[in-house]
N, CA and C atoms as an extended XYZ file, in Angstrom:
489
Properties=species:S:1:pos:R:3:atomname:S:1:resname:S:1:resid:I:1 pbc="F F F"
N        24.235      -17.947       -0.699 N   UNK     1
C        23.924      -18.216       -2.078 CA  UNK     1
C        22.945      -17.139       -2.560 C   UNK     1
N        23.207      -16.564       -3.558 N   UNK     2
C        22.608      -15.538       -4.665 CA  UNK     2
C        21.561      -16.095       -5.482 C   UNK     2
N        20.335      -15.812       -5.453 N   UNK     3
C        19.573      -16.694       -6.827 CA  UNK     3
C        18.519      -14.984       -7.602 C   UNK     3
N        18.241      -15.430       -8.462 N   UNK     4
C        17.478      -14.169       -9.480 CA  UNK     4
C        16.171      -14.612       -8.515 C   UNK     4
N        15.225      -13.577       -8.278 N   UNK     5
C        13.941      -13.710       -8.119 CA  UNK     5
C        13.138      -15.178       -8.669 C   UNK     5
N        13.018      -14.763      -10.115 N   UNK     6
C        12.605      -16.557      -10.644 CA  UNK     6
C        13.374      -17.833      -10.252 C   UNK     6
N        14.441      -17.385       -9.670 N   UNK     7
C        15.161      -18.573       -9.376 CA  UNK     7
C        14.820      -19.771       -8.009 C   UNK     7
N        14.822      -18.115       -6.892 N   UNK     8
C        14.126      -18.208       -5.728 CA  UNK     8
C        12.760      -18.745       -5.490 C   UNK     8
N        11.669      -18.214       -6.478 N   UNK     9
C        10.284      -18.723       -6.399 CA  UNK     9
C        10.503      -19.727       -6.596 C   UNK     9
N        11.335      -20.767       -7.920 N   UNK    10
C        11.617      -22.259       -7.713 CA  UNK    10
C        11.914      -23.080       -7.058 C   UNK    10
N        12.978      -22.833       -6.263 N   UNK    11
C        14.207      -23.373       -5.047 CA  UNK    11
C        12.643      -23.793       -3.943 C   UNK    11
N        11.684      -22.351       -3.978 N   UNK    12
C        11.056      -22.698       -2.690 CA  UNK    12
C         9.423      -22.842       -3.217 C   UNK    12
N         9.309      -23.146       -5.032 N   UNK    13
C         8.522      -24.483       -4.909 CA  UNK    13
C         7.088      -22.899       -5.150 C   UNK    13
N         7.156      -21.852       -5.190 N   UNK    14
C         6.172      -21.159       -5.349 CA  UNK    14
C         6.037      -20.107       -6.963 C   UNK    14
N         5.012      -19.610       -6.743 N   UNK    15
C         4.831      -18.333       -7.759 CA  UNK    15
C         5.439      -17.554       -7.605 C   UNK    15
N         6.357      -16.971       -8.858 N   UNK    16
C         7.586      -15.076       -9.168 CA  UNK    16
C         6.062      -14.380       -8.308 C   UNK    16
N         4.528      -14.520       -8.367 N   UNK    17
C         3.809      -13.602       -7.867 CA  UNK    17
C         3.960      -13.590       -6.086 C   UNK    17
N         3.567      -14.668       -5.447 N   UNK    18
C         4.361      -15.230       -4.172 CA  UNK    18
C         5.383      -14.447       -4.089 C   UNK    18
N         6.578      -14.840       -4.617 N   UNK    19
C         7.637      -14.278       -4.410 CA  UNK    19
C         8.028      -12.895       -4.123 C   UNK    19
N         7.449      -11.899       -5.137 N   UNK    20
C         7.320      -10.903       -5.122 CA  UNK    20
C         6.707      -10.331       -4.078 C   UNK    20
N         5.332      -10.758       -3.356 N   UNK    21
C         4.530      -10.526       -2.313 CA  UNK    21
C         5.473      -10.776       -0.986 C   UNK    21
N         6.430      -11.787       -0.941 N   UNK    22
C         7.541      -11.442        0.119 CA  UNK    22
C         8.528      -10.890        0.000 C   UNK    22
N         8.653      -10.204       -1.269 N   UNK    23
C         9.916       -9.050       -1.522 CA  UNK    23
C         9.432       -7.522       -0.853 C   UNK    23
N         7.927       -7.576       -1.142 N   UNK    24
C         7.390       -6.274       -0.689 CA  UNK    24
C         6.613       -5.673        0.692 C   UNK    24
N         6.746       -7.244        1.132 N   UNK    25
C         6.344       -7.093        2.686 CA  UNK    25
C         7.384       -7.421        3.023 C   UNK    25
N         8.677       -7.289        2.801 N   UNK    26
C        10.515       -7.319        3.714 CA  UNK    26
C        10.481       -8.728        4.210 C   UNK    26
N         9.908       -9.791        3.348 N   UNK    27
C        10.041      -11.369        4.319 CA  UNK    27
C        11.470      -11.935        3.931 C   UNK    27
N        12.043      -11.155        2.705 N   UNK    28
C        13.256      -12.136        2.388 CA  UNK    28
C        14.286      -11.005        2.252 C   UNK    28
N        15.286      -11.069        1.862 N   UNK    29
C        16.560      -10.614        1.923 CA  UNK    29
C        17.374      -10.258        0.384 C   UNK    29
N        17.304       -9.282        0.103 N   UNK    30
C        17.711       -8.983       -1.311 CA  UNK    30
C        18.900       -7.985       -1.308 C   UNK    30
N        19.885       -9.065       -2.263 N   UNK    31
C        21.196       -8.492       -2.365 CA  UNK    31
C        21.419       -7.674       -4.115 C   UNK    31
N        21.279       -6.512       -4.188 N   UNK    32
C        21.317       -6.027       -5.380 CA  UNK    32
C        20.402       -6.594       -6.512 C   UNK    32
N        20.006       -7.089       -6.847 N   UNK    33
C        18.677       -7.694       -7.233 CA  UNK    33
C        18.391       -8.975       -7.406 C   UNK    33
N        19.056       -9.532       -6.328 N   UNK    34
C        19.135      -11.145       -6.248 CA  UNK    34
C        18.779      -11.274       -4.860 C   UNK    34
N        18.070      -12.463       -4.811 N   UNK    35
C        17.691      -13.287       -3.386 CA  UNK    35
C        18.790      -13.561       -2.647 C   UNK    35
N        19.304      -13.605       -1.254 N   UNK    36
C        19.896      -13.848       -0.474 CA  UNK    36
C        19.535      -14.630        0.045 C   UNK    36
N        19.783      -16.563       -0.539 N   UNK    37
C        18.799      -17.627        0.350 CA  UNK    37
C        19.623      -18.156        1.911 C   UNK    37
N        20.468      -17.467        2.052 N   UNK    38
C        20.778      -17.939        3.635 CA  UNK    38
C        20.340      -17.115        4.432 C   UNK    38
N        20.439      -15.277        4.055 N   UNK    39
C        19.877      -14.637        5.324 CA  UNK    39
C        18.346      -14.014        4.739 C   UNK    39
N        18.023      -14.576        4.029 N   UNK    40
C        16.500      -14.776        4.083 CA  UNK    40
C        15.723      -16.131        5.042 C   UNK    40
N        16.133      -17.094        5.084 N   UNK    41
C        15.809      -18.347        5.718 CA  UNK    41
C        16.591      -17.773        7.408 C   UNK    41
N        17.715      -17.041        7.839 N   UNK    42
C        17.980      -16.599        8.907 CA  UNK    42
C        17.374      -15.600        9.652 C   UNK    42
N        16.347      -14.959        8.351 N   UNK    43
C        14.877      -13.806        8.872 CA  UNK    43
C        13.958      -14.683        9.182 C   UNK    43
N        13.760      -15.458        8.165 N   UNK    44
C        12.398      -16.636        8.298 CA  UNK    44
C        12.268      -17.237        9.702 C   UNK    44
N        13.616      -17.328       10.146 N   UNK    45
C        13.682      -18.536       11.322 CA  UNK    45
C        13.540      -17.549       12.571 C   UNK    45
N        14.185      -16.137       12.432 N   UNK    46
C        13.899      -15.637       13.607 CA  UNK    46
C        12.016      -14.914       13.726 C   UNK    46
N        12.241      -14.704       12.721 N   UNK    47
C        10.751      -13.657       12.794 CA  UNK    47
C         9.418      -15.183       12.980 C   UNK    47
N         9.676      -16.329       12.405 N   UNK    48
C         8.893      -16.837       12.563 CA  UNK    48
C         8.666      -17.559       14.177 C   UNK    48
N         9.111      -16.872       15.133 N   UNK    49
C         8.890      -17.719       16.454 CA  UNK    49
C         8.208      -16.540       16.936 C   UNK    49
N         8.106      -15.051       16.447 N   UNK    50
C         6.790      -14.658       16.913 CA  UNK    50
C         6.126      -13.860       16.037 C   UNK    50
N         6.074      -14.444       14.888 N   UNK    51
C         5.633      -13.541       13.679 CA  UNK    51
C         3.839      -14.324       13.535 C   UNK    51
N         3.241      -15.539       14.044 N   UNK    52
C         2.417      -15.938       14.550 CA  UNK    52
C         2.372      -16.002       15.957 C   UNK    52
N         2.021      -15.721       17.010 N   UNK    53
C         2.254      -15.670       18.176 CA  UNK    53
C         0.886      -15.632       18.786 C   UNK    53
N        -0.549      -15.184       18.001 N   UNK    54
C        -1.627      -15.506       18.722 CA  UNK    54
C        -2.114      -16.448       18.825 C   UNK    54
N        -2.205      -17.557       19.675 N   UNK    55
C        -3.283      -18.473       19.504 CA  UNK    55
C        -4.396      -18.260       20.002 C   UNK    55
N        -5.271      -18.631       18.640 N   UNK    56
C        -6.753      -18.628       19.046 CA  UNK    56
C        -7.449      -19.771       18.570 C   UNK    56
N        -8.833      -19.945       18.248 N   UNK    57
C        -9.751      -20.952       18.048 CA  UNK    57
C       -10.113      -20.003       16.212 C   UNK    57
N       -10.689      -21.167       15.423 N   UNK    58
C       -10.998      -19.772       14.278 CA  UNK    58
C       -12.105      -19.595       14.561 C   UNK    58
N       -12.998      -19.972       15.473 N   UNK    59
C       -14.068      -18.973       16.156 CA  UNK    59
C       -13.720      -17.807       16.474 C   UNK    59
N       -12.644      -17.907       17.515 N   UNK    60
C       -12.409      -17.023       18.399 CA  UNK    60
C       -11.493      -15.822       17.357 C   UNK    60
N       -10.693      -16.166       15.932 N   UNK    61
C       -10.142      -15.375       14.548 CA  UNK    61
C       -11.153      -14.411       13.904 C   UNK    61
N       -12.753      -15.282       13.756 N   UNK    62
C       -13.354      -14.784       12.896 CA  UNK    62
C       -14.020      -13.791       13.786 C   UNK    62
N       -14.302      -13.824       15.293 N   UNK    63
C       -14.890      -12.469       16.200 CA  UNK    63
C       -13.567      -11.852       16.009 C   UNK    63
N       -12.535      -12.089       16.240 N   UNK    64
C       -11.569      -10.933       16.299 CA  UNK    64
C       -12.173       -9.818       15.283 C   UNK    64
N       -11.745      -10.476       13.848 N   UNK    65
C       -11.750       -9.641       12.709 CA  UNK    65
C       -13.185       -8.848       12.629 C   UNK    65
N       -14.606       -9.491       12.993 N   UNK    66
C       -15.555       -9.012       13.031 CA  UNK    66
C       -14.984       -7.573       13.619 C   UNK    66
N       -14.859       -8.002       14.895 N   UNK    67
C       -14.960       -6.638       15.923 CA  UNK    67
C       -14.170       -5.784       15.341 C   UNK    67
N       -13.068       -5.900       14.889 N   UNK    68
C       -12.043       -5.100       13.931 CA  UNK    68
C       -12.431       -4.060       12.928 C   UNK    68
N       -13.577       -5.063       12.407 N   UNK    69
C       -13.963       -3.792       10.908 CA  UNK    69
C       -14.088       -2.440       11.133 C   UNK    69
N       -13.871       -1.519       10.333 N   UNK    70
C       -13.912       -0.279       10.377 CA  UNK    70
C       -13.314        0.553       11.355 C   UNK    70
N       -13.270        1.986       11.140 N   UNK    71
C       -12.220        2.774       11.951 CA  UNK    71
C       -11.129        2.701       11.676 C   UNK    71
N       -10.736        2.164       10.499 N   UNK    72
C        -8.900        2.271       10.092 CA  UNK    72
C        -8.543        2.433        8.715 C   UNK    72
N        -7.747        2.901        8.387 N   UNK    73
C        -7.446        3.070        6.645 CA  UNK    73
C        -6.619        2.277        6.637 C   UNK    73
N        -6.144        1.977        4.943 N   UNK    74
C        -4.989        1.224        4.537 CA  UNK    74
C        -3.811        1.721        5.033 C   UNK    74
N        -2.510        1.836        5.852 N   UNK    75
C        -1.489        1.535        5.992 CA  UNK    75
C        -0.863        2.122        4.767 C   UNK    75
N         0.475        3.486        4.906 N   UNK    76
C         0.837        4.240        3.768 CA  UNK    76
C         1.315        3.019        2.893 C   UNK    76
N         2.259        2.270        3.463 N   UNK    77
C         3.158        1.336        2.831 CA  UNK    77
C         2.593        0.018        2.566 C   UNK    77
N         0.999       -0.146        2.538 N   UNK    78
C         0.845       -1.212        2.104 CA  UNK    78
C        -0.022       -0.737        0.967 C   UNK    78
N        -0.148       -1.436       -0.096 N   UNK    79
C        -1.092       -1.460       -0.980 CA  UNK    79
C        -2.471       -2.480       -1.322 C   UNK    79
N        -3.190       -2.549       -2.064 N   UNK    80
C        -4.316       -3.237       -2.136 CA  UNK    80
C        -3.988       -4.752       -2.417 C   UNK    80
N        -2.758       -4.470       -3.003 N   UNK    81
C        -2.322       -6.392       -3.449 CA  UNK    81
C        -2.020       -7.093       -2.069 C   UNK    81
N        -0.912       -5.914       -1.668 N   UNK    82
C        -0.255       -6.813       -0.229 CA  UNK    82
C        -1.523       -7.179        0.526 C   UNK    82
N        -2.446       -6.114        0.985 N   UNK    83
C        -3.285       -6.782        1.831 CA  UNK    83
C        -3.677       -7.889        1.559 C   UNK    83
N        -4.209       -8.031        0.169 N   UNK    84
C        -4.997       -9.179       -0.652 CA  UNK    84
C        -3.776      -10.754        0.002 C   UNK    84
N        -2.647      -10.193       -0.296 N   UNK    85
C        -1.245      -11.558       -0.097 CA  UNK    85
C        -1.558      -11.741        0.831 C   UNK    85
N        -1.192      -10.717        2.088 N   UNK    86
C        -1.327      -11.668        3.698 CA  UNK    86
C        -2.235      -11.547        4.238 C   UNK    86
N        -3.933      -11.424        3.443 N   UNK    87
C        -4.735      -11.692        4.129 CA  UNK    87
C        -4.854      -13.197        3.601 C   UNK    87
N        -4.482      -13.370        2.048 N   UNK    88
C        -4.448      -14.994        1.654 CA  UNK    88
C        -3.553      -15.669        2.293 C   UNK    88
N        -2.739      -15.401        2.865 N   UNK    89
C        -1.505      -16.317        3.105 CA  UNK    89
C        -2.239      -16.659        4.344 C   UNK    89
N        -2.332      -16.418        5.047 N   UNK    90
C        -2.937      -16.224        6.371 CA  UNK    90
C        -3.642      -17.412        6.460 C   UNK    90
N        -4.852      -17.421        5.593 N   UNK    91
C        -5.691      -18.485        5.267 CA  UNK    91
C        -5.398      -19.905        4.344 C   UNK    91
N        -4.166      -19.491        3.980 N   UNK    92
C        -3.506      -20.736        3.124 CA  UNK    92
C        -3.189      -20.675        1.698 C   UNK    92
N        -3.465      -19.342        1.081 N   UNK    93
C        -3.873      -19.103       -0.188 CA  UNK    93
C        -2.742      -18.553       -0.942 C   UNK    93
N        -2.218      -18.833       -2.300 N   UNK    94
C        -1.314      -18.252       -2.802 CA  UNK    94
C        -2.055      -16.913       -4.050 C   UNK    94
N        -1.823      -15.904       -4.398 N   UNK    95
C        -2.151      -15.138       -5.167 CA  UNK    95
C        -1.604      -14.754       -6.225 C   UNK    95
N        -2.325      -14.626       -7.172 N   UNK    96
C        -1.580      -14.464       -8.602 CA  UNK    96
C        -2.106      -12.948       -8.721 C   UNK    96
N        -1.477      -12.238       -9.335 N   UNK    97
C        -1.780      -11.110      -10.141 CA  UNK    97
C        -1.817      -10.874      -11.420 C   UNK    97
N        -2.419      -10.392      -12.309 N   UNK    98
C        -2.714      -10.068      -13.734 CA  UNK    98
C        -3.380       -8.976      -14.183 C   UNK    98
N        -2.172       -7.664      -13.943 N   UNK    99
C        -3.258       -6.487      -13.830 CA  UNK    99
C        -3.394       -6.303      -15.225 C   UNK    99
N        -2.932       -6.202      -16.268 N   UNK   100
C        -3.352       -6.424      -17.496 CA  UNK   100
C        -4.595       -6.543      -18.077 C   UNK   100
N        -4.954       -7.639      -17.816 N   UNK   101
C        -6.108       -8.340      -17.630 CA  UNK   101
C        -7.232       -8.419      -16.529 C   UNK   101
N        -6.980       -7.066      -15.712 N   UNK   102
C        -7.654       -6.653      -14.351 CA  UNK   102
C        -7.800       -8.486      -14.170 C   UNK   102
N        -6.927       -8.989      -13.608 N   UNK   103
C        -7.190      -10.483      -12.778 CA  UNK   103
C        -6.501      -11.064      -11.582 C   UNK   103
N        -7.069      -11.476      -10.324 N   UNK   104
C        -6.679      -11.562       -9.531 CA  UNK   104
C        -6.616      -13.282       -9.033 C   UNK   104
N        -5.963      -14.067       -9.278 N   UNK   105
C        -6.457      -15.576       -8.710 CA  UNK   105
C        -6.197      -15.929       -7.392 C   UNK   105
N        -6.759      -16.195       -6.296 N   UNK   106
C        -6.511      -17.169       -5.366 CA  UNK   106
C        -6.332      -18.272       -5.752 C   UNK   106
N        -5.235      -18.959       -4.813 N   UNK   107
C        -5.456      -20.545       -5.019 CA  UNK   107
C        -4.584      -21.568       -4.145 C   UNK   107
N        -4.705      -22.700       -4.050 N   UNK   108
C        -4.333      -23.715       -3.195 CA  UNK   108
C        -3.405      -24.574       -4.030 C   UNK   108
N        -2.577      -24.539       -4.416 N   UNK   109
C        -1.810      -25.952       -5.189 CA  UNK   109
C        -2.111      -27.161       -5.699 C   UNK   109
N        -2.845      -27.841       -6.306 N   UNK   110
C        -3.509      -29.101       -6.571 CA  UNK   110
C        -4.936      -28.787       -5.938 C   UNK   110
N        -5.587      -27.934       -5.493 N   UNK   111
C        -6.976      -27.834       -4.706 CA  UNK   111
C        -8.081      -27.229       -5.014 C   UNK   111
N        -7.834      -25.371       -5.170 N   UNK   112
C        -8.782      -24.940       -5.479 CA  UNK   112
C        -8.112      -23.847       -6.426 C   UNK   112
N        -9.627      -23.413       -7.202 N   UNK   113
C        -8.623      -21.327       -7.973 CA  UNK   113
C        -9.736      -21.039       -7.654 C   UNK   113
N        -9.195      -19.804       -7.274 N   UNK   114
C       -10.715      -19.130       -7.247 CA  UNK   114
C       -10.480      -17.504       -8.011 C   UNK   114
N       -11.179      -17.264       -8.716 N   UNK   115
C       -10.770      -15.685       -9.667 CA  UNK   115
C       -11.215      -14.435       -9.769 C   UNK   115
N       -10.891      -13.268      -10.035 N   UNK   116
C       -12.198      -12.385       -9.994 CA  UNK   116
C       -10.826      -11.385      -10.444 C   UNK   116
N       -12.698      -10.461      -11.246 N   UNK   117
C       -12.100       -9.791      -12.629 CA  UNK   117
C       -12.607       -9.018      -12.686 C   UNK   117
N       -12.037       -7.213      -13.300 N   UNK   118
C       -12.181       -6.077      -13.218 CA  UNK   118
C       -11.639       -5.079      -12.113 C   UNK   118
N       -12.066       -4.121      -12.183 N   UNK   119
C       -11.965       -2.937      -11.052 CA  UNK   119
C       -11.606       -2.897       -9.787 C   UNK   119
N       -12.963       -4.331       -8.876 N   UNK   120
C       -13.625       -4.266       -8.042 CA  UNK   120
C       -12.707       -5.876       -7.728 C   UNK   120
N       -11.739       -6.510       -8.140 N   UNK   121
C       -11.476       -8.052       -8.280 CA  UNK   121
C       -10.907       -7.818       -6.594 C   UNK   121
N        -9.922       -6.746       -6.321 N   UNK   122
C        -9.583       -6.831       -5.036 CA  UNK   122
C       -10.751       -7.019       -3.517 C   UNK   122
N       -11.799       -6.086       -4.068 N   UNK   123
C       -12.376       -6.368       -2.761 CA  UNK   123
C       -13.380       -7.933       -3.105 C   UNK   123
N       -13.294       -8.457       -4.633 N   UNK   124
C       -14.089       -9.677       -4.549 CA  UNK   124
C       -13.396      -10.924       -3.593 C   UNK   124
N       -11.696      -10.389       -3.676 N   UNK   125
C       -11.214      -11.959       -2.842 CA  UNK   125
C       -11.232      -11.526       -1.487 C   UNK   125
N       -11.306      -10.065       -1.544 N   UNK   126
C       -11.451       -9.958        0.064 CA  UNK   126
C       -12.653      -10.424        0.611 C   UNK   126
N       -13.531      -10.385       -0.337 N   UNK   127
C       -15.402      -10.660        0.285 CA  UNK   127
C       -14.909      -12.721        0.383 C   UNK   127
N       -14.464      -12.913       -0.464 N   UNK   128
C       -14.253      -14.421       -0.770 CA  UNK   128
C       -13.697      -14.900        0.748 C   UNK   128
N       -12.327      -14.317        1.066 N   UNK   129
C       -11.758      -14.298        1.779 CA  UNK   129
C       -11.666      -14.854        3.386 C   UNK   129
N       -13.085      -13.535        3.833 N   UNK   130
C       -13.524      -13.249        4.558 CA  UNK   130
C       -14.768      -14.475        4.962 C   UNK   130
N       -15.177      -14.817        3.328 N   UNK   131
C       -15.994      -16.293        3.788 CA  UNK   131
C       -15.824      -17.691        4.168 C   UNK   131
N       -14.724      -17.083        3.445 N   UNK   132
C       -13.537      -18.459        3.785 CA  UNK   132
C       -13.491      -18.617        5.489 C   UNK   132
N       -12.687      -17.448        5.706 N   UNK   133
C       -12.781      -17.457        7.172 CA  UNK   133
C       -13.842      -17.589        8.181 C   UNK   133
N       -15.008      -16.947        7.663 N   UNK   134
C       -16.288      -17.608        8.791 CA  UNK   134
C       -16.986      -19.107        8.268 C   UNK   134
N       -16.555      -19.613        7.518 N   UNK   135
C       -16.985      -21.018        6.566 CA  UNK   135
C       -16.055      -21.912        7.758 C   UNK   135
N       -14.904      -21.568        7.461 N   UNK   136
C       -14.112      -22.932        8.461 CA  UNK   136
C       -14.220      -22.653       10.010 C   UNK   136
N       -14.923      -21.280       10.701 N   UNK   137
C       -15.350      -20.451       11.841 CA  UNK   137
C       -15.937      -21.980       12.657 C   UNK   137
N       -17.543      -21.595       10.889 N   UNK   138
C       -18.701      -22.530       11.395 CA  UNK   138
C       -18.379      -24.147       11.383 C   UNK   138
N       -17.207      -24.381       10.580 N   UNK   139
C       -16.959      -25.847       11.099 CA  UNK   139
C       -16.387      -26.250       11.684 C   UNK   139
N       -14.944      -25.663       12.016 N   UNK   140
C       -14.383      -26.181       12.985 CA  UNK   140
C       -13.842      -24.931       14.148 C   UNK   140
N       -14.960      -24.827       15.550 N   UNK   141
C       -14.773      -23.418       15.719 CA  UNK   141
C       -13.919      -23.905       16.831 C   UNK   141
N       -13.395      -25.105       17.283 N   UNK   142
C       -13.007      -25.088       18.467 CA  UNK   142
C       -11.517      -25.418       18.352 C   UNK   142
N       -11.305      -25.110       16.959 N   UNK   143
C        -9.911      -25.874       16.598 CA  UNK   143
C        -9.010      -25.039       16.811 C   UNK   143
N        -8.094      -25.007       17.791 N   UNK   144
C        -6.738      -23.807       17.936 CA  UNK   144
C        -5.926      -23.789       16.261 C   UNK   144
N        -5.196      -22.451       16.457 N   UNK   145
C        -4.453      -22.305       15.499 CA  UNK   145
C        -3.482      -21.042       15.918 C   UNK   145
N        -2.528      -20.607       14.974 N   UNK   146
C        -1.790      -19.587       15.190 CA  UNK   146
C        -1.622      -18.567       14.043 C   UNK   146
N        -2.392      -17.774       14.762 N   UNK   147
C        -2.775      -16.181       13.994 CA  UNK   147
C        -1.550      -15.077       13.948 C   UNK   147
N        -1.453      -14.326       12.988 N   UNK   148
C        -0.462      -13.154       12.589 CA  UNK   148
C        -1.583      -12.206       12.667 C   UNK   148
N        -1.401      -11.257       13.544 N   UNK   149
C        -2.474      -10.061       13.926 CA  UNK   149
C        -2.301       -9.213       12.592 C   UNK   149
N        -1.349       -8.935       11.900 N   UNK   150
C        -1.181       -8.221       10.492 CA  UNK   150
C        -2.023       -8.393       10.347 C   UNK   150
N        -1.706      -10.208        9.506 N   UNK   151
C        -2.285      -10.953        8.854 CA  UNK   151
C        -4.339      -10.896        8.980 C   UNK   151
N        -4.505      -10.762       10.037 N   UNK   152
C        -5.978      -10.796       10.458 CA  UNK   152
C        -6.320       -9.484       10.161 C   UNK   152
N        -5.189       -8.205       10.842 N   UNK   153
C        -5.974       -6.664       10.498 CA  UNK   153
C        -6.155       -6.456        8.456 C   UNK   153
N        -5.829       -7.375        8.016 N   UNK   154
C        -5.953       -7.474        6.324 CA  UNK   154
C        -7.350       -7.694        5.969 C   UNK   154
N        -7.833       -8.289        6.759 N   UNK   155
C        -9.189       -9.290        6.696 CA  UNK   155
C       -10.024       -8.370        7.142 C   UNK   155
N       -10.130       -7.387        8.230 N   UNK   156
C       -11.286       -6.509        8.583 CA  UNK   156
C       -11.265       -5.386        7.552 C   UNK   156
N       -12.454       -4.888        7.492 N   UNK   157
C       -12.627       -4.110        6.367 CA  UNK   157
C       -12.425       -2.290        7.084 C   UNK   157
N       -12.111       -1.688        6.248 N   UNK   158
C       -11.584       -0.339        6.367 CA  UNK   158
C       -12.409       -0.020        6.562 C   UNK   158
N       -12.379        1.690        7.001 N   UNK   159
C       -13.177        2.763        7.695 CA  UNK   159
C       -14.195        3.381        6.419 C   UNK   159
N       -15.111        2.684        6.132 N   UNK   160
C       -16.478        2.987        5.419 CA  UNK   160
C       -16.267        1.847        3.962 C   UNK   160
N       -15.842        0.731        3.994 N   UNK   161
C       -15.792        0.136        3.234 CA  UNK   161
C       -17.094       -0.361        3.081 C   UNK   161
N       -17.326       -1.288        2.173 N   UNK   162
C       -18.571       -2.339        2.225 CA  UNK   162
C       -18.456       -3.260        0.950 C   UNK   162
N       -18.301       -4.647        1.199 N   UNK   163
C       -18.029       -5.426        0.508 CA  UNK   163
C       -19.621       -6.178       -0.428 C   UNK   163
């Protein structure tokens, strides 16, 4: 089955911005400019049995990423949004974009938004982000989970950054 982009973000219940964020990190399957919802869900199913594959504690997530920071640049083929996507996704977060309006939203579905605006909005959700991640560190540090190493190298900060 064929669906338009907007069609697809519906079927699976998310944001055209979502959507888009898995058009540009290759998560789904696009047939001439339409979604391919069977061998997109036939990527989903294979890549997802080791597309998380670390388990750790988010103690043991948030030293990863610590130790991580610096010594690396952005990745030719990724840009400042994608990181922003799967460092949110990672953590649970869906992302809106509004470059127009230099605006960037995080957010949770019925839960939380969180926003930030101008220039600088990318590295604000990354700083956000990043607190997020040592916030649930300090509460629940002993709790296993399953990490996407991408997903985590999004979260450490680049070679002379500073948030």
């Amino acid at each position: 089955m064929l669906l338009s982009k907007s069609a697809y973000a519906r079927h699976m219940g998310v944001s055209r911005q979502t959507d888009y964020g898995w058009i540009a990190r290759g998560e789904i399957v696009i047939s001439g400019d339409k979604v391919d919802v069977e061998a997109s869900q036939a990527k989903q199913n294979s890549a997802g049995a080791g597309e998380h594959q670390t388990e750790m504690t988010w103690a043991q997530a948030a030293a990863w990423v610590w130790k991580h920071d610096g010594g690396k640049v952005l990745p030719a083929d990724i840009n400042a949004g994608q990181r922003i996507e799967a460092a949110a996704a990672e953590l649970g977060f869906d992302v809106q974009h509004e470059p127009d309006e230099q605006l960037l939203i995080l957010f949770r579905p019925d839960e939380e938004t969180h926003s930030f605006y101008g220039k600088d909005r990318a590295a604000g959700a990354l700083r956000f982000l990043r607190s997020e991640l040592a916030y649930v560190a300090t509460i629940h540090p002993d709790t296993l989970d399953d990490w996407n190493k991408t997903a985590l190298m999004s979260l450490c900060l680049l070679d002379g950054e500073k948030l």
